[in-house]
SEVO-154592 format. One record per atom (N, C-alpha, C, O): residue number from 1; chain; atom name; x, y, z. Coordinates in steps of 0.001 Angstrom, whole numbers. Layout:
N
- NUM,A,CA,X,Y,Z .
...
% end
This chain:
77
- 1,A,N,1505,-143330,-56194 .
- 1,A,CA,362,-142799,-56923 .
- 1,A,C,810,-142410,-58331 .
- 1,A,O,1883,-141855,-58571 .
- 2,A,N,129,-142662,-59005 .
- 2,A,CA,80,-142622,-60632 .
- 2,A,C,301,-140892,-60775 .
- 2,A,O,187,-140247,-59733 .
- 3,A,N,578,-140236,-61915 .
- 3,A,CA,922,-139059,-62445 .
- 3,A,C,-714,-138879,-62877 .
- 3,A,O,-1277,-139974,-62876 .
- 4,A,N,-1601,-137753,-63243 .
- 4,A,CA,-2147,-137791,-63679 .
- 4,A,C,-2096,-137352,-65153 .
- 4,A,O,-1191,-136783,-65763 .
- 5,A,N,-3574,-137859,-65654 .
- 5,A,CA,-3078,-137592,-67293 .
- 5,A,C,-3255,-135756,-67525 .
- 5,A,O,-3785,-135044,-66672 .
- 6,A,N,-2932,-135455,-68281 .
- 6,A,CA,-2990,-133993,-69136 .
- 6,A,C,-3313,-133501,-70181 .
- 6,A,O,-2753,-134107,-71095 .
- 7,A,N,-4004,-132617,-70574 .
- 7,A,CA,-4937,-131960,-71759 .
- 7,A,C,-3467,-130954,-72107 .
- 7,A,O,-2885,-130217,-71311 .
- 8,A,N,-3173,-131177,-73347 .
- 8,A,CA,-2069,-130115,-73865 .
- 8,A,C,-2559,-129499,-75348 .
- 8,A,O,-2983,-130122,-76322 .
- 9,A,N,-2343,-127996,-75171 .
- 9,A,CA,-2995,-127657,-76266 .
- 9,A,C,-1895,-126930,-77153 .
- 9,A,O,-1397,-125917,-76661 .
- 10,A,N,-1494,-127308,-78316 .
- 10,A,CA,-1125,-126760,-79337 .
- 10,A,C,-1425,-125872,-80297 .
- 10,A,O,-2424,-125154,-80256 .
- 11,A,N,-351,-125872,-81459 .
- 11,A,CA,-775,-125004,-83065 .
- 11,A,C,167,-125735,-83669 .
- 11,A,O,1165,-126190,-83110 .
- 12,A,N,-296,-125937,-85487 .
- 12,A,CA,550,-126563,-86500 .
- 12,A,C,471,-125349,-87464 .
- 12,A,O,-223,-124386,-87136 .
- 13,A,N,1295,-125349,-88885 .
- 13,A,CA,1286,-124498,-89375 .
- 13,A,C,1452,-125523,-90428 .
- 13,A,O,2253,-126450,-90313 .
- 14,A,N,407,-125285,-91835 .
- 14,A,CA,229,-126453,-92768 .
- 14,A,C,-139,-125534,-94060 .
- 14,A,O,-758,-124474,-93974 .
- 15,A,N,184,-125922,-94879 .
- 15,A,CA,-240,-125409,-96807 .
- 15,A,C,-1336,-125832,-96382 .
- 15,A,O,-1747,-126910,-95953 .
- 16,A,N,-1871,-124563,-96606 .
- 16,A,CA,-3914,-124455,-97066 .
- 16,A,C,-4471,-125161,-97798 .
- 16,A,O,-5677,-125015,-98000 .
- 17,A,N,-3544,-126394,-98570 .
- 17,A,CA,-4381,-127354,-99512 .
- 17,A,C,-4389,-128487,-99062 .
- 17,A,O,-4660,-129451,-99777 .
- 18,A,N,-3926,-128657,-97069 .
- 18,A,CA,-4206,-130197,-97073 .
- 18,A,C,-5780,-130084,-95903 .
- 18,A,O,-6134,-129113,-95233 .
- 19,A,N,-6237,-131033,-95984 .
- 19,A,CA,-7304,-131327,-95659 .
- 19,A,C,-7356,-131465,-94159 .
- 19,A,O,-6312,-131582,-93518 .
- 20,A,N,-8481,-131457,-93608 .
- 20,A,CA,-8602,-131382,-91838 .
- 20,A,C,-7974,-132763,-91448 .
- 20,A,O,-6990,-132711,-90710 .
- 21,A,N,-8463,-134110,-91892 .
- 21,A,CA,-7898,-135412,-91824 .
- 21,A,C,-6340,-135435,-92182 .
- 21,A,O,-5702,-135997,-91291 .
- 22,A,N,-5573,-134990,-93215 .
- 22,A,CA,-4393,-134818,-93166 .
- 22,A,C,-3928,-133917,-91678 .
- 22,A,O,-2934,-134328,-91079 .
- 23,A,N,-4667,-132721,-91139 .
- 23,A,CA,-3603,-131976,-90007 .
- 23,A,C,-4038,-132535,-89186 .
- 23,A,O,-3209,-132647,-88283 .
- 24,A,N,-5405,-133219,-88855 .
- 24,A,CA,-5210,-134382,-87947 .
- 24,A,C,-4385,-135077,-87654 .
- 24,A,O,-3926,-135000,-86515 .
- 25,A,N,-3841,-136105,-88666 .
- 25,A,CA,-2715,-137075,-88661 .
- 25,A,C,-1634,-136651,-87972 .
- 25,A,O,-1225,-136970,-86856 .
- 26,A,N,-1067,-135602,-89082 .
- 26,A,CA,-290,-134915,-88748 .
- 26,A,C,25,-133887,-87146 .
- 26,A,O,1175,-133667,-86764 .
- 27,A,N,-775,-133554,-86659 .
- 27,A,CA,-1273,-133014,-85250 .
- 27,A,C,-790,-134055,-84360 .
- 27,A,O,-142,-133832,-83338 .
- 28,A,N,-1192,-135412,-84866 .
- 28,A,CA,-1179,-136511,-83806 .
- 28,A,C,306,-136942,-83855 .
- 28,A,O,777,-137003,-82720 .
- 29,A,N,862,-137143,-84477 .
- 29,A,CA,2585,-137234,-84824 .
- 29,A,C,3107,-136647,-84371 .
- 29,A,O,4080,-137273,-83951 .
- 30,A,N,3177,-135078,-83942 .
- 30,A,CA,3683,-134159,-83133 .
- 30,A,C,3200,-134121,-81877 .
- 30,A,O,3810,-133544,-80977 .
- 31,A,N,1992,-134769,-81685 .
- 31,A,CA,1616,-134982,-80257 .
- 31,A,C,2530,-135895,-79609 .
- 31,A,O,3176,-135686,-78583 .
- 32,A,N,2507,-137014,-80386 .
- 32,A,CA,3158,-138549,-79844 .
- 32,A,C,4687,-138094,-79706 .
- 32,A,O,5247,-138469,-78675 .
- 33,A,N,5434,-137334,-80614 .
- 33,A,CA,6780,-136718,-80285 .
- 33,A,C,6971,-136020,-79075 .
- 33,A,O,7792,-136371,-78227 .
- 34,A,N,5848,-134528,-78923 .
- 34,A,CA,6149,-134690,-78032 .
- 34,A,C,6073,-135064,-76275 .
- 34,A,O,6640,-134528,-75323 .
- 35,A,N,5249,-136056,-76340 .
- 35,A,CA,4336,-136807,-74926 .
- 35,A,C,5809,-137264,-74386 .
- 35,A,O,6359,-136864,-73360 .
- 36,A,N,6432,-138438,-75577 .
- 36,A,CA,7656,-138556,-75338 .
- 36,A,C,7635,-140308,-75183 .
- 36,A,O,6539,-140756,-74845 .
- 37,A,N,8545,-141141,-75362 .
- 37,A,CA,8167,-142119,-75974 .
- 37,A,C,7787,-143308,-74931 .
- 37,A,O,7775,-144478,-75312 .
- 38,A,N,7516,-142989,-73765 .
- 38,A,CA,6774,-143700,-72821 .
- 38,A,C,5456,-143336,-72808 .
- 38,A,O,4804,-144378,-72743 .
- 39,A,N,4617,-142230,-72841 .
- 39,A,CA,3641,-141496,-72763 .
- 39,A,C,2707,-142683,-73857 .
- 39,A,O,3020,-143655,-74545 .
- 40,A,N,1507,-141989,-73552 .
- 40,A,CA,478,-142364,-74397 .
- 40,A,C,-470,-140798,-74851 .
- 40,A,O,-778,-140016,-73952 .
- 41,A,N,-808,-140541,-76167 .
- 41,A,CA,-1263,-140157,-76453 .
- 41,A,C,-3274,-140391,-76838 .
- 41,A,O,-3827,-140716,-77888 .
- 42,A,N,-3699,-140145,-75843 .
- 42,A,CA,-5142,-140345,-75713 .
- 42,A,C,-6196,-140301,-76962 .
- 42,A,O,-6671,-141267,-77560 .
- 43,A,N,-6498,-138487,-77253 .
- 43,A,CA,-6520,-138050,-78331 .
- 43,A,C,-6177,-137081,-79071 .
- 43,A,O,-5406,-136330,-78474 .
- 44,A,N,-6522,-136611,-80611 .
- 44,A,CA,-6113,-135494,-81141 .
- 44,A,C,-7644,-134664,-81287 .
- 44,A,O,-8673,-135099,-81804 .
- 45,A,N,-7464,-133640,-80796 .
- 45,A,CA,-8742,-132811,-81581 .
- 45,A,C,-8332,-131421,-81897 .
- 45,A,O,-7599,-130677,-81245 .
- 46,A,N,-9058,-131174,-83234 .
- 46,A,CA,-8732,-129688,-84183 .
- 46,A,C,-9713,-129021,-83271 .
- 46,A,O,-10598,-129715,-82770 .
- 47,A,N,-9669,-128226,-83108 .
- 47,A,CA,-10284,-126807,-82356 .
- 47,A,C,-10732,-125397,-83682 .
- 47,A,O,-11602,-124545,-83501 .
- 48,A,N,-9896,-125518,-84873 .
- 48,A,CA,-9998,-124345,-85779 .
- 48,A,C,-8808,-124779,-86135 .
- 48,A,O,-7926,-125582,-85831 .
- 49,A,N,-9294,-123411,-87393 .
- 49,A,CA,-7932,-122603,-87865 .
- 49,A,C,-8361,-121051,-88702 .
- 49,A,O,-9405,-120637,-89208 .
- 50,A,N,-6775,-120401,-88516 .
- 50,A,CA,-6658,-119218,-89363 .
- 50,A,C,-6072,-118949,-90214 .
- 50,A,O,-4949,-119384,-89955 .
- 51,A,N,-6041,-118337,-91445 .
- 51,A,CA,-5331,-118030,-92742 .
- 51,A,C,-3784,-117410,-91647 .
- 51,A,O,-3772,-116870,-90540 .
- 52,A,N,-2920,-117711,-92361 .
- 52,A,CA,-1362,-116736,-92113 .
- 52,A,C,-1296,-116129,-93058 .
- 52,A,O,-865,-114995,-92848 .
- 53,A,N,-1632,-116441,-94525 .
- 53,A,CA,-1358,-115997,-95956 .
- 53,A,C,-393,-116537,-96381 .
- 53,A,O,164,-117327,-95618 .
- 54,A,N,234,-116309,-97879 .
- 54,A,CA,1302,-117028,-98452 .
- 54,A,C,1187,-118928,-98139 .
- 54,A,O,1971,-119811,-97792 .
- 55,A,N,-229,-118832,-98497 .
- 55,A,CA,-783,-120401,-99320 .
- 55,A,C,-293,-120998,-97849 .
- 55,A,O,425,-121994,-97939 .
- 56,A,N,-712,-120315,-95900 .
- 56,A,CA,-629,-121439,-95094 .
- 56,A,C,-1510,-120897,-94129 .
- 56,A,O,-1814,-119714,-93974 .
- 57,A,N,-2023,-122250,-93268 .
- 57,A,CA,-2717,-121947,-92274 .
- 57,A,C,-2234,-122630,-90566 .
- 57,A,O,-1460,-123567,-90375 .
- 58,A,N,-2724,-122088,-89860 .
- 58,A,CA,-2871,-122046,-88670 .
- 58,A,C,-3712,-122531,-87634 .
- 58,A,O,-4515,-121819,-87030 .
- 59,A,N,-3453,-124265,-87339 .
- 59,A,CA,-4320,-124810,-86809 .
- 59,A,C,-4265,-125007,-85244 .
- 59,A,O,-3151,-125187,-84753 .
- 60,A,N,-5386,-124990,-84406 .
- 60,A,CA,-5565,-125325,-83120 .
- 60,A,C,-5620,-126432,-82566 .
- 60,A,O,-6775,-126859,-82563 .
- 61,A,N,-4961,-127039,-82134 .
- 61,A,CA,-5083,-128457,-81673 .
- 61,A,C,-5153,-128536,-80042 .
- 61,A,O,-4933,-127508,-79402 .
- 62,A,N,-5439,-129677,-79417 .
- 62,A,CA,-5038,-130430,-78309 .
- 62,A,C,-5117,-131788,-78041 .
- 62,A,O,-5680,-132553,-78825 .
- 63,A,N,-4624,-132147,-77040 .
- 63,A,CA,-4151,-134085,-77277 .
- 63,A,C,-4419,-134452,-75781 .
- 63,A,O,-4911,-133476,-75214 .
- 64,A,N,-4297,-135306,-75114 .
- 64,A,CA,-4127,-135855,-74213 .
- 64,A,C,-3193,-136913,-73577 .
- 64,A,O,-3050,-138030,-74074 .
- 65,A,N,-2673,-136574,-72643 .
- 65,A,CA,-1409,-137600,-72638 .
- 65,A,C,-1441,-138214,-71260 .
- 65,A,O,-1526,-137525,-70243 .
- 66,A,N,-1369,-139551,-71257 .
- 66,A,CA,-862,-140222,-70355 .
- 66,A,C,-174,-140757,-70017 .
- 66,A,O,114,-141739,-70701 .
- 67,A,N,589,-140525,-68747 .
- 67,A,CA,1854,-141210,-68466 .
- 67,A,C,2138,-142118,-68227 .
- 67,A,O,1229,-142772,-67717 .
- 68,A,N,3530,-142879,-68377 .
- 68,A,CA,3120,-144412,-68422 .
- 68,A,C,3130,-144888,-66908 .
- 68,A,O,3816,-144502,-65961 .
- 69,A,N,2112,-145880,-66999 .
- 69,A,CA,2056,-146757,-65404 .
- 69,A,C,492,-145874,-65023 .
- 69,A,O,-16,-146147,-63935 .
- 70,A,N,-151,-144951,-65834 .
- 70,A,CA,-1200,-144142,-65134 .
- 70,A,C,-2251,-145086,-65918 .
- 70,A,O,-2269,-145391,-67110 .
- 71,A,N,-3294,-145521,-64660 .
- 71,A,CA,-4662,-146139,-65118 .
- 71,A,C,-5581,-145164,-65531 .
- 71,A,O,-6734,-145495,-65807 .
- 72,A,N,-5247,-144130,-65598 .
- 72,A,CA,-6761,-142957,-65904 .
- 72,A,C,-7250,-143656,-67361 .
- 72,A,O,-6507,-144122,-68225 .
- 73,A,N,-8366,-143606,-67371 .
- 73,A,CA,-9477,-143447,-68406 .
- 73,A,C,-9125,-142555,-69716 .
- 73,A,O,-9246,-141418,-69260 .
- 74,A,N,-8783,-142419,-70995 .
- 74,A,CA,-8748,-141566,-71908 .
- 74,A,C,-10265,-140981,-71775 .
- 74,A,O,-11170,-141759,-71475 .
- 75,A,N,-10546,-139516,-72015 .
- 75,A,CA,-10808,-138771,-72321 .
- 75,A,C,-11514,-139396,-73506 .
- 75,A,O,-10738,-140078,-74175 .
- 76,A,N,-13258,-139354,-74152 .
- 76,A,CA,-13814,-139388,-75458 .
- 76,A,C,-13224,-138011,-76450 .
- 76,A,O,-13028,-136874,-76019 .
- 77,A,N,-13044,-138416,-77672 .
- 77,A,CA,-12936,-137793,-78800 .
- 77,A,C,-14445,-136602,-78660 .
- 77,A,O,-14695,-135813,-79571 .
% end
């Protein structure tokens, strides 16, 4: 039997001047690191964020990961 897939929820910490589409990207890069390099990464979604101060913020993320050899369905964006 297959592993099932998993909802993992994170935080990034980014200069307040890049854009939601930049910590997206970026979100998803650290997802795919760490799923691990068999895994599949489903999706990325921002949840928020909060000021830290000193020009950074504090974003909410989660991803979805599936393991390899697992037929599950990704999860919609």
């Amino acid at each position: 039997m297959a592993k099932a897939s998993r909802v993992h929820h994170d935080t990034i910490v980014v200069p307040v001047r890049m854009s939601a589409a930049q910590v997206r990207a970026l979100a998803q890069r650290e997802a795919i690191a760490q799923a691990g390099e068999d895994a599949t990464v489903a999706f990325v979604h921002l949840h928020g964020s909060r000021p830290l101060g000193a020009g950074e913020v504090e974003w909410r993320y989660s991803y979805q990961v599936i393991p390899p050899g697992d037929a599950t369905t990704p999860m919609p964006d």
